[in-house]
C-alpha positions in Angstrom: 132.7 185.4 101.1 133.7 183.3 104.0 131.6 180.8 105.2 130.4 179.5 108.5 130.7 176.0 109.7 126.5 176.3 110.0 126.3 177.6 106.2 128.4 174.9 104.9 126.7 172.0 106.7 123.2 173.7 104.6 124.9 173.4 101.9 126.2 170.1 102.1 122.4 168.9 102.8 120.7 170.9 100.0 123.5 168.8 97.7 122.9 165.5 99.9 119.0 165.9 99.3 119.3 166.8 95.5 121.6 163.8 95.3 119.0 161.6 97.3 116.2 162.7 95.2 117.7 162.5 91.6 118.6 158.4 92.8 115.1 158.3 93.7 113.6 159.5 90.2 115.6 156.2 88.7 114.0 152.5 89.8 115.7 149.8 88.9 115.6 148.4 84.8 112.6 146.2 84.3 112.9 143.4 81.9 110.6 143.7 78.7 110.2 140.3 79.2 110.5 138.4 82.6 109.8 135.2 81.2 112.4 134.9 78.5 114.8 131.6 77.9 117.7 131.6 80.2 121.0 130.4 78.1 122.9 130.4 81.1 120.8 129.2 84.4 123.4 128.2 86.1 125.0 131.4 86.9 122.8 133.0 89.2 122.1 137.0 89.1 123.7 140.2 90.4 121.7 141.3 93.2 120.7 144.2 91.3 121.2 145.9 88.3 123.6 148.5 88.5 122.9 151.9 87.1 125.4 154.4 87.1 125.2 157.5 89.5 122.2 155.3 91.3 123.5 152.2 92.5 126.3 151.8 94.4 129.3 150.5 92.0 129.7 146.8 92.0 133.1 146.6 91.7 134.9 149.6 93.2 131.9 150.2 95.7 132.3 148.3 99.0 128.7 147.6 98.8 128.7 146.5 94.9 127.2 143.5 94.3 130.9 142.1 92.4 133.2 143.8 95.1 136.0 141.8 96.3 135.5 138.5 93.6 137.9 137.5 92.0 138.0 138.2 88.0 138.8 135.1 86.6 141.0 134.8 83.0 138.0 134.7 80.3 139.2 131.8 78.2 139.5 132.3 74.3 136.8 130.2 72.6 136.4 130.0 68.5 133.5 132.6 68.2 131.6 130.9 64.9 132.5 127.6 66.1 131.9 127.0 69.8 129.5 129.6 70.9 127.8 127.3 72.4 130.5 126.7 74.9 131.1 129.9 75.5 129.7 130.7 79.1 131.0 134.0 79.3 129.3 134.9 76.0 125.9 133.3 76.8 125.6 134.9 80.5 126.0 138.3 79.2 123.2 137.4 76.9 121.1 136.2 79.9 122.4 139.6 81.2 121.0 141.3 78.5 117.6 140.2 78.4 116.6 140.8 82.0 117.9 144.2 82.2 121.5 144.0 83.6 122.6 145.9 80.8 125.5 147.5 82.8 126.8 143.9 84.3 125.8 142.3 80.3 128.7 145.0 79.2 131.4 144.0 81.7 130.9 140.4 81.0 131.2 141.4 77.2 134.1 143.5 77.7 135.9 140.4 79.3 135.8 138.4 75.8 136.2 141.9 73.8 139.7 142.1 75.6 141.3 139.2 74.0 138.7 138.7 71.0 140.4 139.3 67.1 138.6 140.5 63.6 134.6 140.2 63.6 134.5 138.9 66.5 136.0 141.4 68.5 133.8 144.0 66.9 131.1 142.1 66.9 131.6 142.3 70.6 131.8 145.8 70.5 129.0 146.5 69.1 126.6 144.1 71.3 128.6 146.0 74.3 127.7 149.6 72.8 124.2 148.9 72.5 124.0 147.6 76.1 125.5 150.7 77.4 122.6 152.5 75.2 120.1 151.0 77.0 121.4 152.2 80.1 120.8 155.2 78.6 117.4 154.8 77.8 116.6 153.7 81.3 117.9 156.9 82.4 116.4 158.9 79.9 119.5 160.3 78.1 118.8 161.3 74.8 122.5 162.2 72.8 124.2 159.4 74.5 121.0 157.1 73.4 121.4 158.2 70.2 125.1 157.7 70.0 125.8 154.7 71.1 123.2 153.1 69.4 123.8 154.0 66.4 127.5 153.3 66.9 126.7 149.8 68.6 124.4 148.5 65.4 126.7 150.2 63.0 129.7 147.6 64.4 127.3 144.9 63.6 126.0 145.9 60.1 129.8 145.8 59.6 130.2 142.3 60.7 128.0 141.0 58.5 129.1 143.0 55.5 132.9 141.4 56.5 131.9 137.9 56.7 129.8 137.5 53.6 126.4 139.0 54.8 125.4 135.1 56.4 122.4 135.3 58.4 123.7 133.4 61.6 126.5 134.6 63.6 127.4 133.6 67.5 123.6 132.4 67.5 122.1 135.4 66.6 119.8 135.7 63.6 121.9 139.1 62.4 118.7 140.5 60.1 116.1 140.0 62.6 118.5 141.2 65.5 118.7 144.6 63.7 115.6 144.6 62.2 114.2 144.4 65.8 116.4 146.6 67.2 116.3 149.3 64.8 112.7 149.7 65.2 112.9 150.3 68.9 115.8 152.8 68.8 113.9 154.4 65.5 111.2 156.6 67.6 114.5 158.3 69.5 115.5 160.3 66.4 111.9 161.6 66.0 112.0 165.2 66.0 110.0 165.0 69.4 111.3 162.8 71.6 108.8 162.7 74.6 108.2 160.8 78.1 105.8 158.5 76.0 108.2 157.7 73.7 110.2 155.9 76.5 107.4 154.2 78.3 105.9 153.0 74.9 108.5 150.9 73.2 107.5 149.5 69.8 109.4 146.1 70.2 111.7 144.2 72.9 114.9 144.6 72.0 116.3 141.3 73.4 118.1 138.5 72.0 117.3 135.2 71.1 120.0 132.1 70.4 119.6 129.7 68.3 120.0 126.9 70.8 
């Protein structure tokens, strides 16, 4: 069926308003907890917190809060040793805790690309369950699940490889599963409901032992 120029343009605006109103049904992520510790203060944040299909990309987006820097080499840093040092590392932590969980997995990905053994997929896993909490902000269920599950998996492993310690890159391994465990637990309820997602049990966030 051919169709008119008129028709079309209807069309386009029925698409343009579903579009409009889907971005509107998704705020931006909200910290679970503002007032957390900073590891990181001096590099300041994005300008908003990017969430895919919603925001406009911040890289390949004219109007992305990243577009048009300059990606600088990540520098290879010890993991166990000198995490400390490690600014990439610590501001995708900061990243992390206040909700940038999109910008937390680019910064991650940086070390990930040049990172060896348990640290690399230790990387991995911290990047996996960032992109799940993307997930849970937009209230997407089987990718939730997955890459949760996938994300603590990698770090189960880690631990298992290096001798089950308790401390790795600063993070209390037991307690950062324990925690986060129990907040992705309620997902693989057999009801999964809109309370589920507005009542989390804990915060999953991550503290350093600084």
């Amino acid at each position: 069926m051919k169709i008119t120029g008129l028709g079309f343009l209807r069309r386009r605006k029925r698409v343009v308003r579903r579009t409009e109103e889907r971005d509107s049904r998704i705020p931006q992520p909200v910290p679970f907890d503002p007032d957390w510790i900073r590891y990181c203060p001096q590099r300041p944040f994005p300008s908003y917190r990017h969430v895919p299909g919603t925001t406009p990309h911040p890289i390949n987006d004219v109007h992305g809060h990243s577009y048009g820097l300059n990606e600088e080499a990540h520098e290879h840093i010890p993991p166990a040793e000198a995490w400390r040092e490690n600014e990439d590392y610590l501001y995708g932590v900061d990243l992390y805790n206040f909700a940038f969980w999109w910008e937390a997995h680019e910064a991650w990905e940086g070390l990930w690309q040049i990172a060896e053994d348990e640290y690399r997929l230790f990387l991995q896993g911290l990047i996996q369950i960032s992109a799940s909490l993307i997930k849970f902000h937009s209230r997407q269920l089987r990718p939730l699940r997955s890459l949760s599950t996938a994300g603590r998996d990698k770090v189960r492993r880690v631990r298992t490889n290096l001798g089950n310690p308790t401390m790795y890159m600063g993070i209390n391994l037991n307690e950062f599963l324990t925690c986060h465990d129990a907040f992705f637990a309620p997902f693989f309820a057999d009801t999964v409901s809109k309370r589920t997602y507005s009542r989390p049990t804990v915060k999953p966030l991550i503290r350093l032992a600084i």
